[in-house]
KEVEXRO-961938 format. One record per atom (N, C-alpha, C): residue in one letter; residue number from 0; x negated, y, z negated. Coordinates in nm, 4 decimals, decimal comma, padded with zeros to 6 digits. Last residue first. Example, Ala and Ser with C-alpha at 12.3 -4.5 7.8 and 13.67 -1.06 7.14 Angstrom:
<atoms>
+------+------+----------+----------+----------+
: baro : seza :       px :       py :       pz :
+------+------+----------+----------+----------+
:    S :    1 : -01,2850 : -00,2250 : -00,7080 :
:    S :    1 : -01,3670 : -00,1060 : -00,7140 :
:    S :    1 : -01,2900 :  00,0030 : -00,7870 :
:    A :    0 : -01,3190 : -00,5690 : -00,7800 :
:    A :    0 : -01,2300 : -00,4500 : -00,7800 :
:    A :    0 : -01,3200 : -00,3300 : -00,7800 :
+------+------+----------+----------+----------+
</atoms>
This chain:
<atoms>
+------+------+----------+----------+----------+
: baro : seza :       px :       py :       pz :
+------+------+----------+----------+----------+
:    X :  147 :  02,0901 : -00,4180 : -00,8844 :
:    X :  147 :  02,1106 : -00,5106 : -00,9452 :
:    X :  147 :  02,2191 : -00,6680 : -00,8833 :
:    X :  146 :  01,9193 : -00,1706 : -00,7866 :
:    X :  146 :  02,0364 : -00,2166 : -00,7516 :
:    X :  146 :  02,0360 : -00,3552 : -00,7693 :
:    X :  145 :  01,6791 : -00,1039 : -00,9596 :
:    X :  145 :  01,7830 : -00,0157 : -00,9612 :
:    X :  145 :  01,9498 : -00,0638 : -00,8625 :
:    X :  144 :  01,5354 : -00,3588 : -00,9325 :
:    X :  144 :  01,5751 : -00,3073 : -01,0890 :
:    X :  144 :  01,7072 : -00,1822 : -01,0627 :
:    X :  143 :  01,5765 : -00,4164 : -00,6865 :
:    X :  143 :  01,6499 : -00,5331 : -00,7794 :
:    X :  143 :  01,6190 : -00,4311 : -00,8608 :
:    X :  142 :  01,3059 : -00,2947 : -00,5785 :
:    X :  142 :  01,4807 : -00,2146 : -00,5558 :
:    X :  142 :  01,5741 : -00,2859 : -00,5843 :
:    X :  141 :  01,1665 : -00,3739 : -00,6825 :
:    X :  141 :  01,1673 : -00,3397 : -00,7396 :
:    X :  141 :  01,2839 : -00,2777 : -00,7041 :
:    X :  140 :  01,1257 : -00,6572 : -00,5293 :
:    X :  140 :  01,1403 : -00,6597 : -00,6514 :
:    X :  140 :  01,1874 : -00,5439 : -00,7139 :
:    X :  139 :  01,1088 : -00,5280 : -00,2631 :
:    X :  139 :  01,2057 : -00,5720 : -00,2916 :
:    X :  139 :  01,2477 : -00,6117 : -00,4296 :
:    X :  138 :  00,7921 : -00,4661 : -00,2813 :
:    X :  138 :  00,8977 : -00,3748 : -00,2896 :
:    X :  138 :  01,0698 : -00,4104 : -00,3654 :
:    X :  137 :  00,6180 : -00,6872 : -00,5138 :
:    X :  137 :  00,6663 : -00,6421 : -00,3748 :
:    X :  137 :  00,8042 : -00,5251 : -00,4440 :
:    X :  136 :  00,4472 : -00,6344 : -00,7903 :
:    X :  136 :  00,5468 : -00,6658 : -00,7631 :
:    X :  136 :  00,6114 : -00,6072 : -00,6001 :
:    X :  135 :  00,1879 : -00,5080 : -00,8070 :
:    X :  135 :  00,2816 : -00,4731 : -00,9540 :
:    X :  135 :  00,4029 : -00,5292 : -00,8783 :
:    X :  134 :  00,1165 : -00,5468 : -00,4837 :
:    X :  134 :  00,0562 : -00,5138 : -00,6342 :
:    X :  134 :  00,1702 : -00,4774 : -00,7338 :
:    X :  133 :  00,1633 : -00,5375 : -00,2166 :
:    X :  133 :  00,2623 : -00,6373 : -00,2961 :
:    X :  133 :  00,1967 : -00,6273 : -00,4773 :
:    X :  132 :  00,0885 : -00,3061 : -00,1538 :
:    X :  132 :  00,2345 : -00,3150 : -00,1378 :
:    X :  132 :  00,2400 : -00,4207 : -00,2183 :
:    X :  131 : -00,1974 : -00,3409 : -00,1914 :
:    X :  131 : -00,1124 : -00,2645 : -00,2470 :
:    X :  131 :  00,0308 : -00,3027 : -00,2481 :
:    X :  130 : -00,2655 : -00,5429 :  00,0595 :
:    X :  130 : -00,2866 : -00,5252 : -00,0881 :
:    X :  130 : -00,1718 : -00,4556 : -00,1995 :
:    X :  129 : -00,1476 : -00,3305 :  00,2092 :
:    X :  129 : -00,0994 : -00,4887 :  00,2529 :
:    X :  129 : -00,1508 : -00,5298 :  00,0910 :
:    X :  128 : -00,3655 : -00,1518 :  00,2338 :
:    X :  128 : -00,2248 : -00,0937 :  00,2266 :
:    X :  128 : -00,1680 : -00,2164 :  00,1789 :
:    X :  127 : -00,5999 : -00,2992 :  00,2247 :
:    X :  127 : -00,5613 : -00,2019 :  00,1097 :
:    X :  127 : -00,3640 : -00,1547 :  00,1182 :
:    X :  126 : -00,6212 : -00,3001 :  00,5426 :
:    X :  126 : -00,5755 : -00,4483 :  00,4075 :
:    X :  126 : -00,5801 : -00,3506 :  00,2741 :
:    X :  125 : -00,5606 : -00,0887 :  00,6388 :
:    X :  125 : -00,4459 : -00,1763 :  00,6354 :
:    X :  125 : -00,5092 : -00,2163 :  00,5059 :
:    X :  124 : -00,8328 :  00,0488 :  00,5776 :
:    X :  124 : -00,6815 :  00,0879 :  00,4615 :
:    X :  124 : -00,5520 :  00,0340 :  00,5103 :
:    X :  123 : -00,9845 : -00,0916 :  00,6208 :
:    X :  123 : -01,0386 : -00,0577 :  00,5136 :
:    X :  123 : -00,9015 : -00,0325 :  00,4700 :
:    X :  122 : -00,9574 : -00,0413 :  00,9379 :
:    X :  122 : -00,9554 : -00,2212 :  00,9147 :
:    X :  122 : -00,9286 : -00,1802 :  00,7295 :
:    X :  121 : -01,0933 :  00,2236 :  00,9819 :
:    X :  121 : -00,9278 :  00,2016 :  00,9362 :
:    X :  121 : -00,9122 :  00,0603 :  00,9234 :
:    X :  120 : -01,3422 :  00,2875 :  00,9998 :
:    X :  120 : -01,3001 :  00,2585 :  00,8691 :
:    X :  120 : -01,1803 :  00,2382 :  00,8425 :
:    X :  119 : -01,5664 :  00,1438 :  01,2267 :
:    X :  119 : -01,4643 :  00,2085 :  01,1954 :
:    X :  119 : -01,3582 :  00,1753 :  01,0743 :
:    X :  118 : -01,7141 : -00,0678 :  01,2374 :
:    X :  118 : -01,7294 :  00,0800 :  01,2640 :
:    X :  118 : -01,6764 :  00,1570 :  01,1900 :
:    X :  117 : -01,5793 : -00,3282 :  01,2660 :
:    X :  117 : -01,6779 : -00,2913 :  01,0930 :
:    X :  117 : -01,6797 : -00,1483 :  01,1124 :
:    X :  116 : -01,2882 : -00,2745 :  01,4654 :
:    X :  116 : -01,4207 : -00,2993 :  01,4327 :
:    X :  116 : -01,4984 : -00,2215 :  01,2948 :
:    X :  115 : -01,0673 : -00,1994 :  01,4997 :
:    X :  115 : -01,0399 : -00,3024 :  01,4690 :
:    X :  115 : -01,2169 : -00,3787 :  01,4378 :
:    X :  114 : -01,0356 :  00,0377 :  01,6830 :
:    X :  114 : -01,0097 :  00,0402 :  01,4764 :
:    X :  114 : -01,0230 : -00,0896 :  01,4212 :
:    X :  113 : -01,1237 :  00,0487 :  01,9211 :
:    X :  113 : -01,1977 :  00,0811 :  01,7651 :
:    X :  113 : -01,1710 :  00,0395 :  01,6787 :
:    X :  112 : -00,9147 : -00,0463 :  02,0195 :
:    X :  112 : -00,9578 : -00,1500 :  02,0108 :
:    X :  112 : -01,0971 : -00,1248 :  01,8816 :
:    X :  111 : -00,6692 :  00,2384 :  01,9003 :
:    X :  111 : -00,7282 :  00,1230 :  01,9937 :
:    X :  111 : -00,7967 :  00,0235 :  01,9783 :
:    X :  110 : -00,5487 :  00,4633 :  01,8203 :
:    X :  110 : -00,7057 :  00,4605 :  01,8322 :
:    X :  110 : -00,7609 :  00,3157 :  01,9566 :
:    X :  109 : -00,3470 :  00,3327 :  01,7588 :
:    X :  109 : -00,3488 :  00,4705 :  01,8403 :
:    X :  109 : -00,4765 :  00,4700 :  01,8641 :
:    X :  108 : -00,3488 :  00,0296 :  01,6099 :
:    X :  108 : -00,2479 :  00,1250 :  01,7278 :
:    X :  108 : -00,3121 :  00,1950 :  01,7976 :
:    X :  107 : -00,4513 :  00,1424 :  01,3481 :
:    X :  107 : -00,5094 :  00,0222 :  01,4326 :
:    X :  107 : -00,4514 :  00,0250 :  01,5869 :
:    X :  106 : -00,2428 :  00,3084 :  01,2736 :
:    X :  106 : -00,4267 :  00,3828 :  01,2872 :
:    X :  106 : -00,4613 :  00,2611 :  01,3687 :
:    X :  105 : -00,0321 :  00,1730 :  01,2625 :
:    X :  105 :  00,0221 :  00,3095 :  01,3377 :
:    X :  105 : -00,1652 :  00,3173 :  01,4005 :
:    X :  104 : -00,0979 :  00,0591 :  01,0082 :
:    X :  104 : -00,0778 :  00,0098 :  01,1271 :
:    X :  104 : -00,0835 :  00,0657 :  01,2219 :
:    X :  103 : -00,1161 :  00,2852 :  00,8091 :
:    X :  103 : -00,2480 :  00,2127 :  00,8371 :
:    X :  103 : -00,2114 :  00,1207 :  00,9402 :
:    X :  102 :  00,1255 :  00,3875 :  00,8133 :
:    X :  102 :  00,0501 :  00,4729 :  00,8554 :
:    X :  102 : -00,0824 :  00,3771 :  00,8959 :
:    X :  101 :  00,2706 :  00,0901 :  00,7040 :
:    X :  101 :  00,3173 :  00,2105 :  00,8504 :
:    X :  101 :  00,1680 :  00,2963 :  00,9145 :
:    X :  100 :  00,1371 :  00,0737 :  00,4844 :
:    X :  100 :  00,1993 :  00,0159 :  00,5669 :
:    X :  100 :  00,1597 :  00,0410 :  00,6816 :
:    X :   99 :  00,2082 :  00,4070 :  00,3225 :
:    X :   99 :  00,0753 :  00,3421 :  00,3584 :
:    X :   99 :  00,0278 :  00,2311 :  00,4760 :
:    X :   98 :  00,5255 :  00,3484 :  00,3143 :
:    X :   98 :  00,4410 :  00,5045 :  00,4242 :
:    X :   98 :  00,3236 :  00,4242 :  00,4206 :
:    X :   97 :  00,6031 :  00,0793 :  00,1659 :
:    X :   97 :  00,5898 :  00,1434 :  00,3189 :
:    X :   97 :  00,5187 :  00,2461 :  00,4020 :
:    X :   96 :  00,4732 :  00,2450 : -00,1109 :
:    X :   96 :  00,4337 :  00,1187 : -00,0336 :
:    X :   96 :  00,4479 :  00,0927 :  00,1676 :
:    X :   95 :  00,6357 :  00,4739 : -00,0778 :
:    X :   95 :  00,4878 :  00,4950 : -00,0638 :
:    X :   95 :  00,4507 :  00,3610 : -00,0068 :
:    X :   94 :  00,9314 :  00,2931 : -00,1119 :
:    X :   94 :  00,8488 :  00,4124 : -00,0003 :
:    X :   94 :  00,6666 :  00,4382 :  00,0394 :
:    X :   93 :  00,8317 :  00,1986 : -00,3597 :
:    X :   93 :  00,8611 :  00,1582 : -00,2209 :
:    X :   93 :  00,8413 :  00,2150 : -00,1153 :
:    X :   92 :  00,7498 :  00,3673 : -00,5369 :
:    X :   92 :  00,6867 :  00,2518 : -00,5144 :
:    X :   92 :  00,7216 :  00,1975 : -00,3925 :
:    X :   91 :  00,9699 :  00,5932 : -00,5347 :
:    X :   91 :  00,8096 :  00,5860 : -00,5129 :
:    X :   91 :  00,7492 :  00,4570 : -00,4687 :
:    X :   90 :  01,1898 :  00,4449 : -00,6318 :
:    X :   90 :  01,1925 :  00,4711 : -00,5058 :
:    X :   90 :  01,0328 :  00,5138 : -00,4301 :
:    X :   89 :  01,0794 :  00,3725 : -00,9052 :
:    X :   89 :  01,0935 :  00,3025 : -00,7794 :
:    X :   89 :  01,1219 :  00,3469 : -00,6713 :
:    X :   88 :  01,0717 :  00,6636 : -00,9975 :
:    X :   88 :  00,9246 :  00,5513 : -00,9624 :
:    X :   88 :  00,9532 :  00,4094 : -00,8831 :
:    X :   87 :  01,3062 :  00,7162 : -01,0147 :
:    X :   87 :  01,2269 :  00,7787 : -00,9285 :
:    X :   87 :  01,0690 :  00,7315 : -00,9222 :
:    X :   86 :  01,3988 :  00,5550 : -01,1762 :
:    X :   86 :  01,4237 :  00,5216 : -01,0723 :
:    X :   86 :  01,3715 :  00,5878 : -00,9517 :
:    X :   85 :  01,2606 :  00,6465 : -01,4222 :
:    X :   85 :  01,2517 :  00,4947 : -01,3914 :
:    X :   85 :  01,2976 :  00,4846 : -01,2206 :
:    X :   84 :  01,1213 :  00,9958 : -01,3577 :
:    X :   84 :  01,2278 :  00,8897 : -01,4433 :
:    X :   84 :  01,1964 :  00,7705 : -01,3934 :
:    X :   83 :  00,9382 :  01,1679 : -01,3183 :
:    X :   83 :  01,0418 :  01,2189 : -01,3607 :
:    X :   83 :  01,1190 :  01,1333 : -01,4384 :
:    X :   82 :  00,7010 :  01,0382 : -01,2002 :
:    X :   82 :  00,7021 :  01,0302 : -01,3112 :
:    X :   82 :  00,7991 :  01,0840 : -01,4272 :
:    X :   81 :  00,7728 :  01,0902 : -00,8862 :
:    X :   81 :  00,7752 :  00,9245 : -00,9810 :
:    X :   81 :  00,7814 :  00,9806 : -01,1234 :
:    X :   80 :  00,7529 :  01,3405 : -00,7211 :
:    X :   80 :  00,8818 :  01,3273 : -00,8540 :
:    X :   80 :  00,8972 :  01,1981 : -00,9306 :
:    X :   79 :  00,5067 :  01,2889 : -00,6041 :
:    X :   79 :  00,5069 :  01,3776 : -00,7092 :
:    X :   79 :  00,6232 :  01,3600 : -00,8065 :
:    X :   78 :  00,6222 :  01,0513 : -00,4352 :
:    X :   78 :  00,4676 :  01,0117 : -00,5686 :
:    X :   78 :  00,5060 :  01,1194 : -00,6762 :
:    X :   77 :  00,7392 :  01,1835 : -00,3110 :
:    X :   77 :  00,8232 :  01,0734 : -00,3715 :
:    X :   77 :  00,6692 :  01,0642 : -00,4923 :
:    X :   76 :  00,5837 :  01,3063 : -00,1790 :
:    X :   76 :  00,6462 :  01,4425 : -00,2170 :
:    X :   76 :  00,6973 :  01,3032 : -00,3531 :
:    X :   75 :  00,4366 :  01,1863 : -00,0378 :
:    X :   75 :  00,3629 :  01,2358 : -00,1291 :
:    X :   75 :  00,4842 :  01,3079 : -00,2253 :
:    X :   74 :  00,6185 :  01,0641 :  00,1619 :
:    X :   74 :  00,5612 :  00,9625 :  00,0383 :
:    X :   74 :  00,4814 :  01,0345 : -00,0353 :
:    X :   73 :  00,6701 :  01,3087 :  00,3107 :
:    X :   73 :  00,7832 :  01,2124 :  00,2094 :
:    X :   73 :  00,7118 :  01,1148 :  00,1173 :
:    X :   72 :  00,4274 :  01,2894 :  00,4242 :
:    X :   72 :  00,4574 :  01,3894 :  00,3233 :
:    X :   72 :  00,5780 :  01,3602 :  00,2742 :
:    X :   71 :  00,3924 :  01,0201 :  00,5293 :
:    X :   71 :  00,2784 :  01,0777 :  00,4353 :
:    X :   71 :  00,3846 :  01,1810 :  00,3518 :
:    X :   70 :  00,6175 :  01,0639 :  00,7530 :
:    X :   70 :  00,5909 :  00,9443 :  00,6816 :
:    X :   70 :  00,5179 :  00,9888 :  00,5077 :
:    X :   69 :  00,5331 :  01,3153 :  00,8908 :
:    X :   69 :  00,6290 :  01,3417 :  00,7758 :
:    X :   69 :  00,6202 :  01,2270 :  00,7131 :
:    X :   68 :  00,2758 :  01,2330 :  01,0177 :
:    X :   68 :  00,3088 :  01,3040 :  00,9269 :
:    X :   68 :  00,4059 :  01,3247 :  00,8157 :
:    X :   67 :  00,4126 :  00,9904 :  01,1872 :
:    X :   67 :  00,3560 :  00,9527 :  01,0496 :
:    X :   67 :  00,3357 :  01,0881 :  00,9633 :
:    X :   66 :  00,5173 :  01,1350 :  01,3025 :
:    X :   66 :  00,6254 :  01,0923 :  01,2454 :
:    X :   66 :  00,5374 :  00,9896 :  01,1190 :
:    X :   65 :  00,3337 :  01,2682 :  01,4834 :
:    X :   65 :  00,4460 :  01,3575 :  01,3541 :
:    X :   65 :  00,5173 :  01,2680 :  01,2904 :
:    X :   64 :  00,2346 :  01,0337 :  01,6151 :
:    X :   64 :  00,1596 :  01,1222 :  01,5294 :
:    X :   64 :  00,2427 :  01,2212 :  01,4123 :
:    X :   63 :  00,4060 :  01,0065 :  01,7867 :
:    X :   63 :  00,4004 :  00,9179 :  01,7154 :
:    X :   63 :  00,3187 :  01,0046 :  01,5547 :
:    X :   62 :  00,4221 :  01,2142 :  01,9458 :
:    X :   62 :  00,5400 :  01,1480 :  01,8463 :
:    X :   62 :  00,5164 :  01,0687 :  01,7666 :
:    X :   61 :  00,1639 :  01,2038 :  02,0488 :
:    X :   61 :  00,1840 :  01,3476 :  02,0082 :
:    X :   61 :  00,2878 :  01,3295 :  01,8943 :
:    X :   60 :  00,1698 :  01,0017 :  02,1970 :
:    X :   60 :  00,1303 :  00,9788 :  02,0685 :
:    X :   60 :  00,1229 :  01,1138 :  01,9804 :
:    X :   59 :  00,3366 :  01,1215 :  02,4077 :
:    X :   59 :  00,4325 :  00,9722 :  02,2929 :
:    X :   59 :  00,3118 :  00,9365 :  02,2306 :
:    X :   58 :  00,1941 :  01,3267 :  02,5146 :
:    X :   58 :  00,3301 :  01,3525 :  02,4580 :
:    X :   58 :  00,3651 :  01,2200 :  02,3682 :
:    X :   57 : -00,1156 :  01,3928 :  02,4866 :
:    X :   57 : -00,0653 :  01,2879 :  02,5849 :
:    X :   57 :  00,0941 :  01,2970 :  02,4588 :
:    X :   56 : -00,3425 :  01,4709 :  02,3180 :
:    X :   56 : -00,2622 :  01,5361 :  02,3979 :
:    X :   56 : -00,1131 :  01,4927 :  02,4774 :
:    X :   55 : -00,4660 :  01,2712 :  02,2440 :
:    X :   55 : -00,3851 :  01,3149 :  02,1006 :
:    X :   55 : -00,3352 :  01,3788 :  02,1967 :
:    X :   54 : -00,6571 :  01,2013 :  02,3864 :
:    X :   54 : -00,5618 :  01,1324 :  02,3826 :
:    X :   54 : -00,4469 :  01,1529 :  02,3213 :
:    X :   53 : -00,7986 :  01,4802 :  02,5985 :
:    X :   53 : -00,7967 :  01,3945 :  02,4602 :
:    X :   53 : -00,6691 :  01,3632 :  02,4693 :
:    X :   52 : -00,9023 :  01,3831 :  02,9207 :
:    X :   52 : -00,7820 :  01,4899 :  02,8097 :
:    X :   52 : -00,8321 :  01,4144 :  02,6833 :
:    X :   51 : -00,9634 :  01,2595 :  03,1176 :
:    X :   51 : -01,0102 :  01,3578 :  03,1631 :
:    X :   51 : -00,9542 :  01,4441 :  03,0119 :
:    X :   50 : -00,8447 :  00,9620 :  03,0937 :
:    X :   50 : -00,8008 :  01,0440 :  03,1903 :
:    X :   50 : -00,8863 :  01,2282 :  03,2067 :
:    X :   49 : -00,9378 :  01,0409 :  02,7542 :
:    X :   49 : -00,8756 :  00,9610 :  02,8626 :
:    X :   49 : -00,8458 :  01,0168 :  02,9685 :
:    X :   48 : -01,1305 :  01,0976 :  02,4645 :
:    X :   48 : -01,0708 :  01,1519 :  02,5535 :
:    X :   48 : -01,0139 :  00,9852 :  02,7039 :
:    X :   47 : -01,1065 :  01,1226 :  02,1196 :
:    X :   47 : -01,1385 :  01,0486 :  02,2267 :
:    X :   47 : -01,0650 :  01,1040 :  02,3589 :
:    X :   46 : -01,0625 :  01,3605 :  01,9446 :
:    X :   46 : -01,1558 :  01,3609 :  02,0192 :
:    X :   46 : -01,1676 :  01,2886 :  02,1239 :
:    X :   45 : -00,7889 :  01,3396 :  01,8733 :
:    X :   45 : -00,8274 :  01,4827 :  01,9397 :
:    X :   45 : -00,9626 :  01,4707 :  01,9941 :
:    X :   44 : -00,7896 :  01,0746 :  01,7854 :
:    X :   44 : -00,7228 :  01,1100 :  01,8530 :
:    X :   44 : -00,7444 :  01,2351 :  01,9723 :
:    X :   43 : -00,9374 :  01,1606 :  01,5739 :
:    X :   43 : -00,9745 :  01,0439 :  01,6895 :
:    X :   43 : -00,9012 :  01,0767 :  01,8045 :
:    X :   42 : -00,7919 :  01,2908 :  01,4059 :
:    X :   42 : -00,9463 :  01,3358 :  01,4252 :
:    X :   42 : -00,9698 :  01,2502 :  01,5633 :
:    X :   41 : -00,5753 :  01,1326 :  01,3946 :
:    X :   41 : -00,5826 :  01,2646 :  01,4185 :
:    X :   41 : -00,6788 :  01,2847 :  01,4230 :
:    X :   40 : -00,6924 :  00,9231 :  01,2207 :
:    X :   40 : -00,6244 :  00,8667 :  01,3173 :
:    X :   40 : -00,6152 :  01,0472 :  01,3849 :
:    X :   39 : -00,7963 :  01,0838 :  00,9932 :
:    X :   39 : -00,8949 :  00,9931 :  01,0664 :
:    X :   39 : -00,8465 :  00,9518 :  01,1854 :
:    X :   38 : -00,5474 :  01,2017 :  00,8904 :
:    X :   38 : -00,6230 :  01,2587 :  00,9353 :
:    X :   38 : -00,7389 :  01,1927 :  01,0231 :
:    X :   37 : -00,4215 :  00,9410 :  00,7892 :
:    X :   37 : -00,3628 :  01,0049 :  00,8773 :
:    X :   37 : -00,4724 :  01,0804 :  00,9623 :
:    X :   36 : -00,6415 :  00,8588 :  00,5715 :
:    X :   36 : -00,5846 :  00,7650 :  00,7395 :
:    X :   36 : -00,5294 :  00,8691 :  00,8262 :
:    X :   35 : -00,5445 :  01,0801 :  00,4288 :
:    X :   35 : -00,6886 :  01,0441 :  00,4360 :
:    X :   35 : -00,6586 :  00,9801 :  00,5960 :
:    X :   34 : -00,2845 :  00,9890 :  00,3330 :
:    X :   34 : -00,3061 :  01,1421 :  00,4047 :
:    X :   34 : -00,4431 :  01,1581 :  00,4536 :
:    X :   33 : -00,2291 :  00,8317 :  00,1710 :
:    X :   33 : -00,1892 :  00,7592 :  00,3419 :
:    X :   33 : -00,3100 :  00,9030 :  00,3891 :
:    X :   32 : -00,2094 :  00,9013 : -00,0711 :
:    X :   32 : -00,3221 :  00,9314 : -00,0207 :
:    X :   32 : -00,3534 :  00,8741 :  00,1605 :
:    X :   31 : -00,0140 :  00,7041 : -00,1660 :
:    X :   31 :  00,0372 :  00,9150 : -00,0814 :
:    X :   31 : -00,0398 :  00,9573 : -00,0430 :
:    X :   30 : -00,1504 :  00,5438 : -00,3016 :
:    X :   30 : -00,0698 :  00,4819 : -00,1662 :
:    X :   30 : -00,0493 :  00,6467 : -00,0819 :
:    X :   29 : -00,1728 :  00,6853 : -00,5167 :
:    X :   29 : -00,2851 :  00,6378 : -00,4932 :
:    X :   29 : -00,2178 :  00,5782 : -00,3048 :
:    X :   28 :  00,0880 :  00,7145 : -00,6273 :
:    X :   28 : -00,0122 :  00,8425 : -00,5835 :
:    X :   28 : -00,1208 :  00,7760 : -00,4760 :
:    X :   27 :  00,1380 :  00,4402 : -00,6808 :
:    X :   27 :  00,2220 :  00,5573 : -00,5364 :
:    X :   27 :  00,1472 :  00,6495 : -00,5323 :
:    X :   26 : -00,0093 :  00,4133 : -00,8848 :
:    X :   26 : -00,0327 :  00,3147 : -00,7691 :
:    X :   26 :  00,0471 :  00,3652 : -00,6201 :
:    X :   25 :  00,1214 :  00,5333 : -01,0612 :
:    X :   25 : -00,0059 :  00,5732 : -01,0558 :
:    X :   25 : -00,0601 :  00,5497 : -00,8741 :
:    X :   24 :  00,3526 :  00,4906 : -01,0950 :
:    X :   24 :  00,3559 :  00,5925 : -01,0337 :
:    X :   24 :  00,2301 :  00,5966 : -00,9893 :
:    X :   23 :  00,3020 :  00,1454 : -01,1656 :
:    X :   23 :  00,3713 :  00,2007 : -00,9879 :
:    X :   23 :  00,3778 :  00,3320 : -00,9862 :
:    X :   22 :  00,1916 :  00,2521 : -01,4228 :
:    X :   22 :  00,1313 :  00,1811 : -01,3118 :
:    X :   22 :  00,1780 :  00,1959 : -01,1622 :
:    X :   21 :  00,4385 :  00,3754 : -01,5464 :
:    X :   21 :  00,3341 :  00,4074 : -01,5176 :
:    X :   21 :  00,2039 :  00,3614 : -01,4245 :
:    X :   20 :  00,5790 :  00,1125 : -01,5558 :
:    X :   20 :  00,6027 :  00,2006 : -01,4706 :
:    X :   20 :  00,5103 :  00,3600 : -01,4427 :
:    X :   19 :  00,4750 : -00,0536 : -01,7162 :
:    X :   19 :  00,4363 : -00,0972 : -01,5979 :
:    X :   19 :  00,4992 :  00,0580 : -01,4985 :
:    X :   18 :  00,5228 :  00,0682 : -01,9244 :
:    X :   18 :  00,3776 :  00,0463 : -01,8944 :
:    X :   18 :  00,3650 :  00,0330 : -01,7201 :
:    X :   17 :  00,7935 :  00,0654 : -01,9485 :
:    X :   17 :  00,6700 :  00,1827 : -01,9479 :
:    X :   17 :  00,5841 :  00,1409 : -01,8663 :
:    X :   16 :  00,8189 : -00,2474 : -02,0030 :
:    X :   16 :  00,8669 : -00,1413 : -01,9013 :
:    X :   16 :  00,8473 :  00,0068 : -01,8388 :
:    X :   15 :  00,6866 : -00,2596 : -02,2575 :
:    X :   15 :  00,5899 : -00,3315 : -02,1098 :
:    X :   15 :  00,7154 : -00,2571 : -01,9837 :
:    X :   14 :  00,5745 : -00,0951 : -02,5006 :
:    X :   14 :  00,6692 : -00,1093 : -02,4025 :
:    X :   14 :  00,6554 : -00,1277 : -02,2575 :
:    X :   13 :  00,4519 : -00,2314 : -02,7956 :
:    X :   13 :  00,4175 : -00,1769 : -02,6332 :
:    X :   13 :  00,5617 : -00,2222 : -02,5862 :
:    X :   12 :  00,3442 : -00,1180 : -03,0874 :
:    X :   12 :  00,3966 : -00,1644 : -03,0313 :
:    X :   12 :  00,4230 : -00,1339 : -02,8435 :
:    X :   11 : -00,0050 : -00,1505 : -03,1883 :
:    X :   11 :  00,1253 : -00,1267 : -03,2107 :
:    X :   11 :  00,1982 : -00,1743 : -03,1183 :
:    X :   10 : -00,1664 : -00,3510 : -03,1906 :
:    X :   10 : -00,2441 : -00,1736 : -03,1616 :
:    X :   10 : -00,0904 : -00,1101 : -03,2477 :
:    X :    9 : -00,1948 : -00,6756 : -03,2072 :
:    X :    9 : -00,1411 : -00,5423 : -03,1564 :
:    X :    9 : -00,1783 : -00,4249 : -03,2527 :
:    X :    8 : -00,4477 : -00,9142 : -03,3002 :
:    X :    8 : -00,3786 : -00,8358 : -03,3881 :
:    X :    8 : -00,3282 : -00,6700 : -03,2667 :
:    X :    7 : -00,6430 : -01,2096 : -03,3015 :
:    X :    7 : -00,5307 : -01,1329 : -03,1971 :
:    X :    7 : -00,4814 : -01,0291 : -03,2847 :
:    X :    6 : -00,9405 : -01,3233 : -03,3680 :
:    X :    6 : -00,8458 : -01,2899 : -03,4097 :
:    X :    6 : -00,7951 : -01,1724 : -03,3510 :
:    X :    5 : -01,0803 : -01,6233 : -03,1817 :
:    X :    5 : -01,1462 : -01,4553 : -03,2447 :
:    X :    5 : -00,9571 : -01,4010 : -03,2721 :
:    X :    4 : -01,1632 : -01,8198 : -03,0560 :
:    X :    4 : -01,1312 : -01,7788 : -03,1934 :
:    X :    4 : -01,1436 : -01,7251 : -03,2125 :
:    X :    3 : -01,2121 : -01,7895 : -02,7619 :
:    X :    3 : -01,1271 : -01,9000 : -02,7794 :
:    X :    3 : -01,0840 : -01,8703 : -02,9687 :
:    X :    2 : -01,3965 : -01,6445 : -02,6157 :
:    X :    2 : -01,2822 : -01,5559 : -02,6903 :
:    X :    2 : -01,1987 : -01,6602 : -02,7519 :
:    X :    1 : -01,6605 : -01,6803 : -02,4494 :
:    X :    1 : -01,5517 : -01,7446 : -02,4197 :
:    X :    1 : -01,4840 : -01,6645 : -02,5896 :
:    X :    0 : -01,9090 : -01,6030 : -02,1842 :
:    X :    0 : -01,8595 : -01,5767 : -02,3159 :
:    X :    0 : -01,7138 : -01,6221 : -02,3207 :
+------+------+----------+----------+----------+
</atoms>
């Protein structure tokens, strides 16, 4: 089906700076959901075992592991205050963009040579993360609107 003559007429008027910024809060919530991965990388963790232990036991992924926690809960907390104002949706957008990043690399990492197979569902939220980040404009675009 092709639209080539059919008559254009606005709704009213649009504010494409809105708009779009409703989109990067939407799209940071949707990124704060890192919190899904996290837990899958933590579930694995506590089960696969090594040496006789689960792996999640072992002290430098014990670190690694909190630091994506707080990763997630700074990027959820940044999702919740996006819709306060313009600049608190960019700092959302970025951040979250990073926490997702981070957290879905961190899962291909800790787990091991799993995560990198159809099996297993973390291959699913790098390229979603990597997706995302550059959706409605890479990060760097958007920390040009508030530092000029």
């Amino acid at each position: 089906m092709t639209l080539d003559q059919v008559p254009v007429r606005l709704l009213g008027p649009v504010d494409l700076d809105r708009a779009r910024d409703v989109a990067c809060a939407v799209l940071a919530a949707e990124q704060a959901a890192a919190t899904r991965a996290q837990e899958l990388t933590v579930d694995y963790a506590l089960r696969r075992e090594q040496f006789s232990r689960a792996i999640g036991s072992f002290q430098a992924l014990k670190h690694r592991i909190t630091d994506l926690y707080v990763l997630v809960e700074t990027a959820r907390s940044a999702a919740y205050a996006a819709p306060d104002s313009p600049r608190l949706v960019v700092v959302a957008k970025v951040h979250c963009s990073k926490a997702l990043t981070t957290v879905a690399a961190e899962m291909i990492q800790l787990p091991g040579g799993i995560a990198v197979t159809c099996e297993h569902p973390v291959h699913r939220y790098l390229k979603r993360a990597h997706a995302t980040a550059q959706l409605l404009g890479p990060p760097h675009h958007h920390l040009s609107r508030v530092h000029p």
